[in-house]
C-alpha positions, 0 to 999 in steps of 0.5 A: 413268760412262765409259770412258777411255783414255790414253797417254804416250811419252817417247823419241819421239812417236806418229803418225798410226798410233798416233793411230787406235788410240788411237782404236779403244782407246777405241771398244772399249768404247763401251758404257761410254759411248754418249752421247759421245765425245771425243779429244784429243793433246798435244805438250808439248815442241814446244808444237804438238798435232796428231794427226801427232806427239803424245806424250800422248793423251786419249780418252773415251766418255761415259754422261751422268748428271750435267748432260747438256749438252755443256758437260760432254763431255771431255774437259774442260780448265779452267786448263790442266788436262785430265781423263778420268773415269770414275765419280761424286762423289756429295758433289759439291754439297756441295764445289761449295758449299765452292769457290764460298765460297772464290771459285771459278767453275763453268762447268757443273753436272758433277761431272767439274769439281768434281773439277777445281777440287778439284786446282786448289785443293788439290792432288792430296792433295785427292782425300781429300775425294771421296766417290765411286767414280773413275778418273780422269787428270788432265793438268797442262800447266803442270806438265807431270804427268799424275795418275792417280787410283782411288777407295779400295774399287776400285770403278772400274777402271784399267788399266796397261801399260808396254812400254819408254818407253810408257804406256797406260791403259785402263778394261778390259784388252781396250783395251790387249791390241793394245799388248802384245809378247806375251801371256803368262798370270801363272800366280801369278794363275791359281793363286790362283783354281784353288786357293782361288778367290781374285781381284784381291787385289793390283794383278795380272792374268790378264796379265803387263805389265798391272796394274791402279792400286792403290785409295786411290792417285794415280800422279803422273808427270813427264813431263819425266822420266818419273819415277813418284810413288806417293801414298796420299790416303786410309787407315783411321780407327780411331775411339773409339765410344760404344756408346750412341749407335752406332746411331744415328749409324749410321742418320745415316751410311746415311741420307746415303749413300744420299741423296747416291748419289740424285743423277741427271739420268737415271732411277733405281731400286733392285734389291730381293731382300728381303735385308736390304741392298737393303731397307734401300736400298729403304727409306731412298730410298722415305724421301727420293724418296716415290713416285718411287723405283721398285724392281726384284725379279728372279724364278726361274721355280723358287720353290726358288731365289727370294726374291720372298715377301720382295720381296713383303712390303716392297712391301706394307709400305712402298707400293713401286712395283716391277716384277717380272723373271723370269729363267730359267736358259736365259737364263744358260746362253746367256749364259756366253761373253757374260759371259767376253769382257766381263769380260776375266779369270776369275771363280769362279762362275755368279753372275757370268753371271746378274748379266750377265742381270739387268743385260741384262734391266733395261736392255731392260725398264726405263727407268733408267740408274742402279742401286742395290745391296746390294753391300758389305754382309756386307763392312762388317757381318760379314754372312759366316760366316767373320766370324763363326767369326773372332770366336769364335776371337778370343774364344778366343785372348783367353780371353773364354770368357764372350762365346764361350759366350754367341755360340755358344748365343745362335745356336743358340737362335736358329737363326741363322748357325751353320746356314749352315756347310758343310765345302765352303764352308769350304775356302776359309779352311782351306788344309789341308782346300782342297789335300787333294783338289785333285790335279790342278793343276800350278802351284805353291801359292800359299796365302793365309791369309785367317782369320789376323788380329789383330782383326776391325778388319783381318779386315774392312779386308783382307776389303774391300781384297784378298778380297772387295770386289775381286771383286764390283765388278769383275764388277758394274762390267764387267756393268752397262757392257756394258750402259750402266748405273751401280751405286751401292753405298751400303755402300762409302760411306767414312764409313760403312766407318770407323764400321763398322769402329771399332764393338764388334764385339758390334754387328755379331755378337749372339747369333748375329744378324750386321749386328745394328747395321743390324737394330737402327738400321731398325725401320721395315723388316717383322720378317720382313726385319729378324730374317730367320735366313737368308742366300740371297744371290744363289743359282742352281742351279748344282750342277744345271747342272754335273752336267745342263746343262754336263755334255757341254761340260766333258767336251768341254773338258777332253778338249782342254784349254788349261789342260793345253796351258798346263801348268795341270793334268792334264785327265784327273785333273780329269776324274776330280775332276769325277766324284768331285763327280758321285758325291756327293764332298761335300768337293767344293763347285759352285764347285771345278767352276765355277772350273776350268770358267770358267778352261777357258772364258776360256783357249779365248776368250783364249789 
């Protein structure tokens, strides 16, 4: 877990100058990397590398997790090839084993080579048999290509900025901002997020010129011509399952997910809310490690809004080591231009804040560098309600009014999914109940349509791809780096994603009861957890902060407002919004407020 910066000229060469900014890119986020670093330029036309004139450059900073000798530093060359990376390949013993039957030598115990011999071996194309999260460049000196490469669920990020015959490549946009000719906002980007809170759902920033790399992709480029490559390494299976033995190859499936993320050479932990999904994680490595898997349960200091009885009732039940983290909310409230400067762009709530306290907390208060979470999956098991209300209009548009009535009463009886719904939380995939009350943006509508799809097969793969997935890892990769941490996310495993998807849908949603395959495939977790009806999340009290906490400060915000100056909105009528919700308007959800709040913030920090 790393970060890395790259650039390529192809109508001159860099200096001595550029060389020390290069340098200076790569140290702004030493955080991601505090356990090394290394730089490296090359020369490929003149076939003399020296700092003086360069044309290509590597930098590094590295968070050692697998094999922590210096043998692994980077970046690391072997044949002739040259590779930064950022991220993990969990199935790297496995693909080490397959080189070596085939002749192949290793020279370290780094996960960073086998990824390495893989190229060497198979190819770029070859990347399909990472099982990982990655972002990674590759220089291909004989070749004379550099080889960009980002994992398929966009885990890892990679940044990309072209101004005129140069390239720069950064894990976050703050290293490449100094390279741009001027700072524009891409008012397209800020209009999904106003309207419909909608972030990185296509390869678009916050910032015109800088893109990020598209997921499941490698980006090949020719140096001697600077031609550009586009290459798709990996795409959905849709499998034929046998209903009979569905859950238990589910089980299979989840068990080796979680047993290869495992794999550290640094200290290990899980965190533990009590939902289903980090109990399932919680359970399966207490299975694998014994008694030295160790788990971490954050606490509210307002019982309203924690969910340690749960917590409390898997630790009991499975002998769990675990330690508890009180947080309060004056913690996240002073943390909140912390979390806009790391995360580089917008985001759409106060989630985002006190996931950049957790995270700070446990890197001051534990002992582990390496993190195991739910994340990913309501995405993979229709865990969300919006799932759910698509499969019954699935149903009705194939007339199974049988099944229909049938899901409709089995959640009813069952006091289950049905009881989450609220017409303020639902705007976001009703585009004519969402704009109806929005008058204050001037920007043009850009609408998604996130409920229309054929089948729950493409609702769940483009829910992964483009609205959901997207945001969570992006927010959980820059706030567990500014901390030097790892996440491993054992729901984004892609074997696991493929199954899931292909299986019944009546798997995922019975009787009102979503994630029902993972419920069904784990009877060893406590009832209470297993056929728990309700759905938390990761909730705060954020209504009360904005009509308490920030309430002078969004005030003061928008009576000088940068997304007025920008010609964003209309302060005044946002402020009017703003007490519409303050009134008890309850068409208007915390996060119309949040979004438009952390949009004013970020613009004031960054424009």
């Amino acid at each position: 877990m790393c970060g890395i910066f790259g650039s390529i000229c192809f109508d001159t060469t860099f200096s001595r100058e550029d060389y020390s900014k290069f340098v200076n890119a790569t140290n702004k986020v030493s955080y991601r990397g505090p356990d090394g670093y290394g730089f490296k330029c090359f020369n490929l036309f003149n076939q003399v590398d020296t700092e003086e004139s360069f044309n290509i450059f590597l930098g590094h900073r590295r968070l050692s997790i697998i094999d922590l000798s210096a043998s692994a530093a980077q970046p690391m060359v072997s044949n002739g090839n040259f590779i930064i990376y950022n991220g993990e390949i969990f199935n790297y013993v496995e693909l080490k084993n397959e080189l070596i039957s085939r002749g192949v030598r290793f020279d370290t115990s780094s996960d960073t080579e086998v990824i390495l011999k893989v190229y060497e071996n198979y190819g770029t194309l070859g990347f399909e048999k990472l099982n990982g999260m990655w972002a990674f460049i590759i220089l291909d000196t004989s070749k004379k290509k550099l080889i960009l490469s980002r994992d398929r669920f966009s885990i890892k990020p990679l940044y990309w900025l072209k101004q005129g015959k140069k390239y720069y490549f950064a894990s976050e946009i703050k290293q490449l901002l100094d390279f741009l000719s001027s700072k524009s906002l891409n008012k397209t980007v800020m209009s999904r997020l106003l309207y419909q809170g909608i972030l990185d759902m296509d390869n678009q920033t916050f910032y015109e010129g800088i893109e990020s790399l598209e997921s499941k992709h490698n980006y090949i480029i020719n140096i001697r011509t600077g031609e550009i490559q586009k290459e798709r390494y990996w795409n959905y299976n849709r499998f034929q399952i046998d209903k009979s033995d569905a859950i238990g190859h589910f089980k299979e499936l989840f068990y080796d997910s979680v047993r290869i993320r495992l794999r550290s050479d640094v200290e290990l932990g899980g965190m533990l809310s009590g939902g289903l999904d980090s109990s399932a994680i919680s359970l399966i490595s207490k299975n694998i490690l014994g008694d030295s898997f160790k788990t971490y349960t954050v606490v509210s200091n307002n019982q309203k809004y924690s969910e340690e009885k749960y917590s409390d009732i898997l630790v009991k039940n499975l002998n769990l080591k675990n330690e508890k983290l009180f947080i309060s909310s004056d913690e996240v409230i002073k943390n909140i231009n912390k979390a806009i400067r790391q995360q580089d762009e917008p985001f759409i709530n106060f989630i985002v804040v006190a996931n950049y306290s957790i995270l700070q907390k446990i890197k001051k208060e534990t002992d582990i560098t390496v993190v195991l979470n739910g994340q990913g999956g309501d995405e993979v098991l229709a865990g969300y309600l919006r799932f759910y209300f698509f499969y019954l209009k699935y149903l009705l548009k194939e007339r199974n009014y049988p099944t229909l009535i049938f899901e409709i009463l089995g959640a009813l009886l069952n006091r289950t999914i049905l009881y989450q719904w609220n017409i303020a939380g639902a705007k976001r995939y009703l585009p004519s109940l969402m704009t109806k009350e929005i008058k204050f943006i001037r920007i043009n509508k850009c609408i998604e349509n996130t409920f229309r799809f054929k089948d729950m097969f493409e609702t769940q793969q483009v829910n992964i791809d483009n609205y959901s997935i997207p945001i969570h890892t992006r927010y959980e990769d820059r706030n567990s780096m500014a901390h030097s941490l790892e996440i491993r996310l054992p729901f984004l495993d892609h074997r696991l994603i493929e199954f899931a998807l292909s299986v019944p849908t009546s798997l995922k949603i019975n009787k009102g009861w979503n994630k029902y395959i993972l419920r069904k495939s784990l009877p060893e977790l406590p009832r209470q957890i297993r056929w728990r009806r309700d759905k938390k999340g990761f909730i705060l009290p954020e209504a009360l902060w904005l009509k308490k906490d920030f309430f002078n400060d969004i005030v003061k915000s928008f009576q000088c407002s940068k997304l007025d100056e920008y010609g964003i909105i209309n302060s005044n009528l946002f402020l009017d919004y703003y007490h519409s919700y303050l009134a008890g308007n309850k068409k208007i959800h915390n996060f119309d407020i949040s979004r438009v709040y952390i949009a004013e913030k970020w613009m004031q920090e960054c424009f």
